[in-house]
C-alpha positions, 0 to 999 in steps of 0.5 A, spaced: 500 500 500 503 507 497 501 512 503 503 519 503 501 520 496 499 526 491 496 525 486 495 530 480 490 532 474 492 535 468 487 538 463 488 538 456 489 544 450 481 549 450 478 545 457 480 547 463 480 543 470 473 542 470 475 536 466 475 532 473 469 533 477 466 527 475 472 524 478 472 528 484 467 524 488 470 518 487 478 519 491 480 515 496 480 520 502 487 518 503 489 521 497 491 529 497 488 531 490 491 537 486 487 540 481 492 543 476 489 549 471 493 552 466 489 558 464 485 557 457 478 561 462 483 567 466 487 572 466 494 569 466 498 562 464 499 558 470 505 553 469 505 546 472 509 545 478 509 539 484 508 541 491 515 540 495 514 533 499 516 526 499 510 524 497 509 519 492 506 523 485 502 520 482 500 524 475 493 524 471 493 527 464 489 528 458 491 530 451 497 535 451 496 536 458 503 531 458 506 536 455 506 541 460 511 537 464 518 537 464 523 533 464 524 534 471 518 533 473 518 525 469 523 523 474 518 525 481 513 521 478 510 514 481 505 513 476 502 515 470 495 516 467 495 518 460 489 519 457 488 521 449 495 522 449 502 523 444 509 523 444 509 528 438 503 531 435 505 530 427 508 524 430 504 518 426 500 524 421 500 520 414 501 528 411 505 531 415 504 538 412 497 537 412 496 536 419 502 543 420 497 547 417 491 545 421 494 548 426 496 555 422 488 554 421 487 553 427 491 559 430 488 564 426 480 562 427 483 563 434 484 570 433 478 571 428 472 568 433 476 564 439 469 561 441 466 559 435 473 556 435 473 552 442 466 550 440 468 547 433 474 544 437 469 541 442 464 538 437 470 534 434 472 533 441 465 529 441 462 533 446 454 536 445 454 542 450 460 548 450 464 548 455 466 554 455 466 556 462 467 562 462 467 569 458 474 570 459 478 567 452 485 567 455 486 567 447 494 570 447 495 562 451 491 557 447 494 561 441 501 560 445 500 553 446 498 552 439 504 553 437 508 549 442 503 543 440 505 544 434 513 542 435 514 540 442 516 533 443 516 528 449 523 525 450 522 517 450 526 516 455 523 521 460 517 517 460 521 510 461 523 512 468 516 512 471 514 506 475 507 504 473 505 508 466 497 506 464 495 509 458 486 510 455 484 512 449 477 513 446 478 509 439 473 515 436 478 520 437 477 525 431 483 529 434 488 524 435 488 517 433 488 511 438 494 509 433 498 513 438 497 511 444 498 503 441 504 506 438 507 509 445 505 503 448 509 498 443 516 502 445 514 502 452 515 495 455 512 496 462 506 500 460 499 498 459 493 500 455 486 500 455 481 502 448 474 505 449 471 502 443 466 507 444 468 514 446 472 520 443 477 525 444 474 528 451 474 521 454 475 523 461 469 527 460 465 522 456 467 516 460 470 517 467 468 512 470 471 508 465 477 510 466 477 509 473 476 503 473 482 501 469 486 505 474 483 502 480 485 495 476 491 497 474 494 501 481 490 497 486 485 501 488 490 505 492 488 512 487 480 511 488 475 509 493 470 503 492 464 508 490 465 508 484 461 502 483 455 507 486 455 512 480 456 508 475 450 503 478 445 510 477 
């Protein structure tokens, strides 16, 4: 059993930490929870950090929300969750200078209309309602952090430091296809993966539940509580 242990929720790219509260309820009260927002719906950009303790980290993220982490950070986590993650956005792309150009269009629908932007991207996301979650558009950052997906890339070996690595994925995924996370399972042995044959990009808002189950079963229920199994049964 891992005591004294944190754990850390990190949204991806147009959503903010609302991401999680579906998941909330369900932590197990021994668990400190640290709900990271990087700043898309405020007034200034939030740059991800961990508390300074001995506890054990350990980190879920979704989409490019991996990216936020550093190299550093890597090395500090126990376990770790990659929900419709990438190494490398471009990375498996049949055209790879289409998909450069998808997010030059993308950056420059941000600065015409970032709303009408963030509720197309939520559409393709597989997502009914807006999230827009607040009518403050940090624009100067989603256009930023375009600009970092765009070319950042995650160096393997970082990754392969880490204990326990799960990773999720929707085999609906308009945005990035679950041929990522197969692939970047093959290259890291010690990891597992699960495919919901069902859902799209925003997993973790779609089918939460889904993936805690796997969590639980992959970590031992250390990370959740078993009232789970009661919202899943409403």
């Amino acid at each position: 059993m891992i005591t004294n242990t944190e754990l850390y929720f990190i949204h991806g790219w147009g959503f903010d930490n609302k991401v999680w509260d579906p998941w909330l309820d369900c932590l197990a009260q021994s668990i400190r929870a640290n709900i990271f927002d990087r700043g898309y719906f405020k007034n200034r950009k939030y740059d991800f950090k961990f508390n300074i303790s001995g506890c054990a980290k350990i980190v879920i993220s979704h989409s490019f929300g991996l990216h936020h982490l550093s190299a550093n950070d890597f090395s500090q986590i126990e376990m770790l969750v990659i929900i419709s993650g990438f190494r490398y956005f471009h990375e498996y792309s049949s055209n790879r200078e289409l998909s450069e150009k998808q997010i030059e269009l993308m950056k420059r629908k941000l600065l015409l209309n970032p709303a009408r932007l963030l509720g197309d991207f939520y559409s393709a996301c597989g997502l009914k309602e807006n999230r827009i979650s607040s009518a403050l558009i940090n624009r100067e950052l989603l256009y930023e952090d375009l600009a970092l997906l765009n070319k950042n890339q995650i160096d393997l070996e970082s990754i392969k430091s880490i204990p326990s690595i799960l990773l999720l994925h929707g085999a609906e995924d308009n945005i990035i296809n679950h041929e990522y996370s197969r692939r970047l399972h093959d290259l890291l042995p010690h990891s597992k993966l699960f495919i919901n044959d069902k859902e799209g990009h925003a997993l973790p808002l779609t089918d939460p539940y889904w993936c805690i189950n796997n969590i639980q079963a992959q970590f031992y229920k250390k990370v959740f509580s078993n009232s789970v199994k009661n919202h899943i049964n409403r």
